[in-house]
Structures are given as structure tokens and as C-alpha cells.
C-alpha positions as CSV (number, residue, x, y, z in Angstrom):
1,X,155.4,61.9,142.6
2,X,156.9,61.0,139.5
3,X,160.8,59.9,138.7
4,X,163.5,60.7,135.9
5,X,163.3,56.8,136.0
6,X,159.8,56.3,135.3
7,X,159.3,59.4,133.4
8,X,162.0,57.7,131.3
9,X,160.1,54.6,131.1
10,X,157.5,56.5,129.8
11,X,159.7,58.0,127.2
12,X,160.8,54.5,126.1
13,X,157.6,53.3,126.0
14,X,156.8,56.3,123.5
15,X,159.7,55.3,121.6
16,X,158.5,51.9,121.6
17,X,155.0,53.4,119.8
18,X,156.9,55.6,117.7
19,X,158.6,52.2,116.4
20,X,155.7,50.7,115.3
21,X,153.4,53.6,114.1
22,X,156.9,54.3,111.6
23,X,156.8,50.2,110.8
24,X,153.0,50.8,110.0
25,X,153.8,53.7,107.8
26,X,156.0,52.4,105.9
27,X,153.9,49.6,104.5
28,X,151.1,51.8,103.9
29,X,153.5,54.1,101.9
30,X,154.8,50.7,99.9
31,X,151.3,49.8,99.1
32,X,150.7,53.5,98.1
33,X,153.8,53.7,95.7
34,X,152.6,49.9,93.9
35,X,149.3,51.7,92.9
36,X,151.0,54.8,92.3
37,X,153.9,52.6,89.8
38,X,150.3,50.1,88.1
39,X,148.6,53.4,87.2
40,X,151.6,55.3,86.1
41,X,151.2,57.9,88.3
42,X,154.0,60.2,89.4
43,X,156.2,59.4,92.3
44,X,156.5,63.0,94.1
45,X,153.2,65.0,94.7
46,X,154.1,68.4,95.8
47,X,150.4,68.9,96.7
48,X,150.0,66.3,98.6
49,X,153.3,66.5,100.9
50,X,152.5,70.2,101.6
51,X,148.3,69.0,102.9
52,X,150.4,66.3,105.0
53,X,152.7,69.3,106.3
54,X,149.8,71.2,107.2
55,X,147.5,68.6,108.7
56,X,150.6,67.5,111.4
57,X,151.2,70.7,112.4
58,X,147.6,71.4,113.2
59,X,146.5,68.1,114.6
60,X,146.0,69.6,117.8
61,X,144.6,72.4,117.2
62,X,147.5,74.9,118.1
63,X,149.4,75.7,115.4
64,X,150.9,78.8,116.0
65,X,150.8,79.0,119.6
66,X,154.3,77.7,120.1
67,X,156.1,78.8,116.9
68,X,159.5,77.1,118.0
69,X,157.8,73.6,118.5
70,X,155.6,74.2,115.0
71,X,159.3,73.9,113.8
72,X,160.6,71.1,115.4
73,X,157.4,69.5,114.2
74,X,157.9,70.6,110.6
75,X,161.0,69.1,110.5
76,X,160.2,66.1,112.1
77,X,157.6,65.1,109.6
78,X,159.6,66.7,106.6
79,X,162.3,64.6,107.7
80,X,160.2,61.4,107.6
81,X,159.2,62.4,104.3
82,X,162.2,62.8,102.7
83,X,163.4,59.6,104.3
84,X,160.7,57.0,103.3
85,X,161.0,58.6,99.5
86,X,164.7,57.8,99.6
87,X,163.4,54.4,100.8
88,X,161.1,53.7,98.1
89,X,163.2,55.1,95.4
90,X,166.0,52.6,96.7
91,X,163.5,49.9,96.9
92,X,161.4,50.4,94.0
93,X,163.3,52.3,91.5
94,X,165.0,49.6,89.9
């Protein structure tokens, strides 16, 4: 039978994941914006954030099914959005 203590240790562990896969995101984004700033391209594409939107909230398969946590998804990942583009504007808009 499981424990709040290990189910916790599980939850840290997730965090722990989290951590990194955010680390690893980041530097792809950075590498993104250079080629987006060398070819003159524009920093915010509306098309492109709103496929990213989509695609999380349907990575398993059951968008729709749980409308609250679709939500909490959405603004997890809009969040993280808005975030990393105040990163790289503070960054890279110099």
C-alpha cells in the first residue's frame, strides 16, 4: 500500500522532472528566438502559440472529457508562455 510519504516522494520526484524538462525548454526557446532575431522574423506568432495550446491540451487524447482540468492545463501552459516571452524580451530585447 502506498503512503502520503512516498506518494510525496513521487510528487517530488515529478517536480524534480518538471525542473529540468522547463531548463530544457528554455534553451530551445533561446535558440528559437536567435534564428527568429538573424532572419528578422517577428518575435510573437499568434498562430503558433494557439497550435501549442491545442496540441497540450490534447496530448492524451481526452480533451474535453474533464473540462475543469482542460483549464488548469490551459493555464498552465499559457502561463509558461507568457513567462519565457517575458524572459526573452528581458534577455534579448536590448
Amino acid at each position: 500500500m502506498k503512503t502520503i510519504a512516498s506518494l510525496r516522494q513521487e510528487i517530488d520526484q515529478v517536480h524534480k522532472e518538471l525542473h529540468a524538462l522547463l531548463l530544457r525548454r528554455r534553451e530551445l526557446t533561446m535558440a528559437v528566438w536567435e534564428i527568429k532575431q538573424q532572419e528578422g522574423q517577428p518575435f510573437f506568432n499568434a498562430a503558433r502559440e494557439d497550435q501549442i495550446l491545442q496540441d497540450f491540451l490534447n496530448m492524451d487524447g481526452k480533451q474535453g472529457q474533464d473540462p475543469q482540468f482542460d483549464e488548469l492545463l490551459k493555464g498552465v501552459m499559457s502561463s509558461v508562455l507568457r513567462e519565457y516571452e517575458k524572459y526573452l524580451r528581458f534577455h534579448y530585447d536590448k
